[in-house]
N, C-alpha and C positions, 0 to 999 in steps of 0.2 A: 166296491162291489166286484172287480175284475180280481181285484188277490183272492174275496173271500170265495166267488168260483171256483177259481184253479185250486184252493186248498180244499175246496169239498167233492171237487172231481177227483182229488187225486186219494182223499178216501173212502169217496165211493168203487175208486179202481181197487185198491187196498182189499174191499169188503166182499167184490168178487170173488178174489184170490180163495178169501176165507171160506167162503159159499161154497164155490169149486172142490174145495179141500174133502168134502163130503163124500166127492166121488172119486178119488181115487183110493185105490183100497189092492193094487200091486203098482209093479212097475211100468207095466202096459196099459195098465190106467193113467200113467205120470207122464209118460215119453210117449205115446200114443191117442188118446184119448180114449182108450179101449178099441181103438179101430172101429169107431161107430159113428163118424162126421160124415153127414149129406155132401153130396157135389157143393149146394151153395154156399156151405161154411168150409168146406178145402176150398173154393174159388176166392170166396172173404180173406180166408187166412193167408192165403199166396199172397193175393192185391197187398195185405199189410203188410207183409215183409218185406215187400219194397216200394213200399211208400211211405215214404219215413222222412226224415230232417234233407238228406239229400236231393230229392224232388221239390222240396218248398223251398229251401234256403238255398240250398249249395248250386242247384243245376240253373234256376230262375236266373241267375247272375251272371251263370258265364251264357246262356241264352241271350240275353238282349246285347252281348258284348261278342259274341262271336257267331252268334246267327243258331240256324237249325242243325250245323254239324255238331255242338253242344250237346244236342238231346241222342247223341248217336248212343254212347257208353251206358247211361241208366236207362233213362224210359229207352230207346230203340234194342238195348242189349235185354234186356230182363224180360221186356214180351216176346222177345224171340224165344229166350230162352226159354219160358215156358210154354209156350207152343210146341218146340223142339222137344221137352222132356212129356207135354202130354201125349204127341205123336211117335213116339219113337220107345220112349223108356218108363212111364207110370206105368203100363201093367206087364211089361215083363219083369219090373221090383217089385211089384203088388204080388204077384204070384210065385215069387220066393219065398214072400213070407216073412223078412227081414225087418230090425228093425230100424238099422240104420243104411248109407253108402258100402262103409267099413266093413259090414258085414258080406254086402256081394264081395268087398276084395278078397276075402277068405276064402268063399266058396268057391272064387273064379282063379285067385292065385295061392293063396295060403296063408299061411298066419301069419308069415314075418311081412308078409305086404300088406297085411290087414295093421299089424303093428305100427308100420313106416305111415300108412296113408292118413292113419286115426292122426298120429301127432301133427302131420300137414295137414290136414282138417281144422283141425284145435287152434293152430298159429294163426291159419288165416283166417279164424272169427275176431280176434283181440283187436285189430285196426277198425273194421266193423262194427263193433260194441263200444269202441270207444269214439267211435262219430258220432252214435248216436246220444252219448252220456255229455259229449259237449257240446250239441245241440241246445240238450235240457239246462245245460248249463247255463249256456247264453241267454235262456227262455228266460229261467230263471232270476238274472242278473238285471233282465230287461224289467221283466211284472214285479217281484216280490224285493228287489237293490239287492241280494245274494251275491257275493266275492265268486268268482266262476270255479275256484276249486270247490267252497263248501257245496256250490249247485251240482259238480259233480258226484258228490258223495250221497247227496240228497236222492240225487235221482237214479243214482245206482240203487242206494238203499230200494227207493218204493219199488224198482221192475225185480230185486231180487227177494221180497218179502213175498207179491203176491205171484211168484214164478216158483218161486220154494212151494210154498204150501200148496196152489192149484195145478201147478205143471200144463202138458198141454189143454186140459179144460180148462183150466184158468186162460191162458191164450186164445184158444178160441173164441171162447164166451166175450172177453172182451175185445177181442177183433169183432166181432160180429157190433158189439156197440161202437166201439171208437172207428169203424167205418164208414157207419151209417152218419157220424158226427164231421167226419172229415169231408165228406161230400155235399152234405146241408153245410158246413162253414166256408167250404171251398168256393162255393155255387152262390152263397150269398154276399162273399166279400166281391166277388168277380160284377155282380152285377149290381153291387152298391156304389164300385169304382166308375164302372161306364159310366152309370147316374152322375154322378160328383163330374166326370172330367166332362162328358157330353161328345167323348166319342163313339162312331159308328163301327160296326165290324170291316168296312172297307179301309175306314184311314186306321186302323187297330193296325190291321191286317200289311198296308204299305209299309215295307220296310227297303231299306238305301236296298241298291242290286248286290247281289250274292248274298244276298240276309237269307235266303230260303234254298240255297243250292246246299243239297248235301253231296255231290260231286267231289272230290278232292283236284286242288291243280292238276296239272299234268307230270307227268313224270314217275319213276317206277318208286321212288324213294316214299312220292307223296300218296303214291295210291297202296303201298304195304304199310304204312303209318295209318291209311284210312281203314282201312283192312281192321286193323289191330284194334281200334275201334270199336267195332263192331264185336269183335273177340272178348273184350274184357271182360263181359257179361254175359254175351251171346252165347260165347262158349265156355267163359269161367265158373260159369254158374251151372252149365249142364248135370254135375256130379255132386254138389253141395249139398248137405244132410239138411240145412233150414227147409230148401222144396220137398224132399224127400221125408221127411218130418212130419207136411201135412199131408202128402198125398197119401203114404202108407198109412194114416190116419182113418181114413175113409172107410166106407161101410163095405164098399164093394170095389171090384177095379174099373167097372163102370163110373163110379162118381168116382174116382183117383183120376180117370182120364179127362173126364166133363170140366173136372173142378181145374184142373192145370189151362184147361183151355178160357174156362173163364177166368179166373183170375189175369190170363194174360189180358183180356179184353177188357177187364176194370182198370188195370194199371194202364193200359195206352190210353183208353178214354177218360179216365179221372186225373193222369197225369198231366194231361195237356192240359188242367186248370191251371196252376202254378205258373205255368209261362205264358199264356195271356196276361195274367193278372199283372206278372210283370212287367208287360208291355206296355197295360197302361199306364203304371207306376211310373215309369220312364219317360210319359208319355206329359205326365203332368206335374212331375217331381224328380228331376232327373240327378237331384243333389243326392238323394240317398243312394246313387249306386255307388259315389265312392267313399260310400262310408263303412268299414268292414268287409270291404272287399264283395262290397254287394251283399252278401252273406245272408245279413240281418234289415235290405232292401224293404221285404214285405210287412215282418213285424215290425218294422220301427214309422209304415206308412199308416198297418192298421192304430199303432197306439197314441201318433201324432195329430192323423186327421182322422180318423173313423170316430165314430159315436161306443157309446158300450155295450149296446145288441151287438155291432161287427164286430166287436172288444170281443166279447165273449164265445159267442161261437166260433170267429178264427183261434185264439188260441189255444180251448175246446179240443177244435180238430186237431192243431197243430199237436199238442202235448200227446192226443191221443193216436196220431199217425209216429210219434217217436216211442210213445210206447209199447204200443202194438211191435215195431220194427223190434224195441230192445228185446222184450223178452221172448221173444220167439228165437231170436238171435244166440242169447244166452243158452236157453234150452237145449237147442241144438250142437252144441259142444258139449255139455255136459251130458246130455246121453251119450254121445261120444265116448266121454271120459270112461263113463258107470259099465256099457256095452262091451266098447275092445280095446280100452286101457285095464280097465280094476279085471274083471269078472273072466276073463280069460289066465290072469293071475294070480290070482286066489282061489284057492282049493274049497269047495265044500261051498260056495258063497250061495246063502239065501236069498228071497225075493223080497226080504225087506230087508238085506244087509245089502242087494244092489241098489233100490229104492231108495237106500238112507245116502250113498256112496253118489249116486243120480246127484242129489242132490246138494253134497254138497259140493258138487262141483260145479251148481249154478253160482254158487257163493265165490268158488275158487275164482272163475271165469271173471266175474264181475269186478274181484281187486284188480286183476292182472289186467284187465279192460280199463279200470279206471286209472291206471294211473300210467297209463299212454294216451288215456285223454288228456294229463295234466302237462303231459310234455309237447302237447301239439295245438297249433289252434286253426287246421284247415279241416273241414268237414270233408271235403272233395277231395283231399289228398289222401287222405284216411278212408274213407269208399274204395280209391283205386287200388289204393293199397293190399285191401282184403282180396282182393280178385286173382291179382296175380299169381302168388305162389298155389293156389288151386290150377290154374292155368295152366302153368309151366310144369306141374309135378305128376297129376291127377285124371287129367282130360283125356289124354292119350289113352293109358291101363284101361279106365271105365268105358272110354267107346268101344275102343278095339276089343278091349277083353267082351263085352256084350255082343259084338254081331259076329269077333274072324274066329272061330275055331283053332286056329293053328297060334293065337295069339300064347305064349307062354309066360311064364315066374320070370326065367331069362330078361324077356323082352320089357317084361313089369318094371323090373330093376335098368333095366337101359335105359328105357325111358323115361323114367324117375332123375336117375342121377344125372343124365345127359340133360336134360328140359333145366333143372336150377343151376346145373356147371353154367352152359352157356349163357344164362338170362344173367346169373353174378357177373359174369365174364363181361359181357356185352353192358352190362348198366357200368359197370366199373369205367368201363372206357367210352360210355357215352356213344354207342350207334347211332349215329343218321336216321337208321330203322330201328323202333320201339324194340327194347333188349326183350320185354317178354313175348313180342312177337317172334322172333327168332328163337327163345328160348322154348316157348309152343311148338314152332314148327321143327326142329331138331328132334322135341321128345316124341312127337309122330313118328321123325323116319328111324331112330333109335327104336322104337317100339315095332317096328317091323322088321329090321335088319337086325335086332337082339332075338326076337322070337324066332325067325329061317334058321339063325346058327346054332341058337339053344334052344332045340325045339324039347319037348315036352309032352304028357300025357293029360297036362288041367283040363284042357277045352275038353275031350270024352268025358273026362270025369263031370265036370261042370256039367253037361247036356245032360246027364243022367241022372245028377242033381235036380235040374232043373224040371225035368220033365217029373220028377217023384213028386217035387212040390207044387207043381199045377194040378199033377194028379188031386193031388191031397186037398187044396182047394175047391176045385168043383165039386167033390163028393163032399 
């Protein structure tokens, strides 16, 4: 009953796509939704972008084995970060009118920066997409016996069929369903376990001393590694075309602001399922954490001991919390590609030769994603991975170029080249302190001390950009 599920869930996700397909009809219908998504489905669609295999598999693991500093990089970095991007940056990019990141570096530094930022964009979705493609993998290998390459290929296939055809209305629509599914699955496995083990939320809750201190020891090594932490996501993710994806989606910059704020508040509250559940796991089966590196902890507790009600709605959710992550994930490099790769490059191009171009570069995305799934088998490693080079390259340009004035192209490029010199530099030789933290903070002060010496004329140009296209909106 549990395989014929999963294989009518996955083509009723399939059927969506096709559904979806109806309404797009350019490319702002594909890569945007037509800019017509309520606050509560930008809040939906944020939540699923990061709630995906990471949060259930990857994070539950090293939670019960290194305490609540674990939860710092995903769940603690991701609701920051979207709080930070609803408070600070959804409606000054709603009100440019953009359709990606890439595009403010254009407007804010010019086109060879728009060029350089697009390709770091692009790189650091591939580790990303491919956590999420061996996820499905492992899912698959577990329910259906699948060899964990063909489950790769498989499950690339179905998020690249119904992300082809429906684009972001396909994502949407089914974020809105496989959300509502990962919270009924989350919610019923959690309280099916308490039932089974007969623990209370007090002895849940007891854990050995420093299980709940997210403090770091003392000393200055330990507190800028804590630091970095909190950055991976907090701040790797400030400038990333997947949030900017949905929020520029929305109807108004009203709901672009609302929806970033809820979505943070689904993901911290929905995320903290996971790691209960794994508590009690541990709690009452503690052999499965070292099996897989913890990994595969939760499904291998729901398919061992659970009944097939919990059978079905956990993996339900789970499938639908990675697919939700993939394609949304997918997408977002591929407008990428179609916006400030192709369409700045070719002359004369239509709005269905960018559409077609959109698209296949969900295709493209997906090979070169899966087959760095095939070369890797850590979920976790592969998350952190995607964050960095956004980090180190990116962070700097997009803040400073949004609030200093005086920021320049100059400074663009210092602190581009400077942020991945030093982080290569420093990984290479293994710092005491996390290489992309130092690689981060370099390309901050490069990005000030390149813009003082190479100053420039953007930032006026920019504010006069800026101000035409807000005009242009409110009327």
């Amino acid at each position: 009953m549990l395989t014929l599920f999963i294989l009518l869930y996955l083509l009723f996700t399939l059927a969506i796509g096709f559904w979806a397909a109806r309404l797009i009809h350019n490319s702002s219908d594909f890569t945007l939704a037509g800019r017509n998504l309520p606050m509560v489905m930008v809040g939906v669609t944020l939540f699923a972008t990061w709630f995906g295999p990471e949060l259930v598999m990857g994070v539950p693991a090293e939670f019960v084995q290194h305490g609540a500093k674990a939860l710092i990089v995903d769940l603690g970095g991701n609701s920051i970060s979207l709080l930070v991007v609803g408070f600070f940056f959804a409606r000054r990019m709603y009100r440019l009118q953009i359709v990606t990141t890439n595009d403010f570096f254009r407007l804010r530094f010019g086109a060879r920066i728009e060029g350089m930022t697009s390709i770091i964009n692009v790189l650091g979705y591939f580790p990303w997409i491919a956590a999420q493609f061996l996820a499905l993998a492992f899912l698959f290998e577990a329910l259906l016996g699948i060899p964990v390459v063909w489950g790769i290929l498989l499950g690339a296939a179905i998020v690249v069929i119904y992300t082809y055809v429906g684009g972001m209305w396909a994502v949407s629509i089914t974020d809105l369903i496989q959300s509502t599914l990962i919270v009924a699955g989350m919610l019923y496995l959690l309280m099916e376990l308490m039932d089974v083990s007969g623990l209370f939320w007090p002895e849940l809750l007891d854990r050995p001393d420093g299980f709940w201190r997210l403090a770091p020891e003392p000393g200055v090594t330990n507190w800028m590694n804590h630091l970095s932490l909190w950055m991976v996501f907090g701040v790797g993710s400030i400038p990333v075309q997947e949030v900017y994806q949905r929020v520029l989606s929305a109807r108004n910059e009203q709901a672009a602001v609302r929806g970033a704020h809820f979505g943070a508040l689904l993901l911290f509250a929905i995320g903290a399922l996971p790691m209960l559940t794994a508590l009690v796991i541990v709690s009452i089966h503690p052999e499965l954490l070292a099996e897989g590196d913890g990994q595969r902890m939760i499904p291998d507790m729901v398919l061992r001991y659970m009944g097939t009600p919990a059978q079905v709605l956990f993996f339900g959710a789970l499938i639908s919390a990675i697919l939700s992550t993939s394609s949304g994930a997918m997408l977002a490099p591929a407008t990428v590609i179609g916006e400030n790769l192709i369409r700045p490059n070719v002359k004369d191009l239509s709005d269905a030769q960018l559409l077609r171009f959109t698209r296949l570069g969900v295709v493209a995305v997906a090979l070169v994603s899966a087959v760095m799934a095939w070369f890797n088998d850590s979920i976790h490693g592969l998350v952190v991975d995607s964050a960095t080079l956004t980090l180190v390259c990116t962070v700097s340009p997009f803040v400073i170029g949004t609030f200093w004035k005086r920021a320049s192209q100059g400074g663009a490029w210092c602190s581009i080249g400077t942020g991945l010199a030093v982080w290569l530099v420093c990984r290479t030789l293994e710092t005491p302190i996390e290489p992309w933290l130092i690689g981060m903070l370099s390309g901050w002060a490069a990005m000030w001390v390149g813009s003082l010496l190479l100053p420039d004329a953007s930032g006026e140009a920019f504010r006069e950009e800026q101000a035409r296209r807000a005009s242009s909106t409110s009327s």
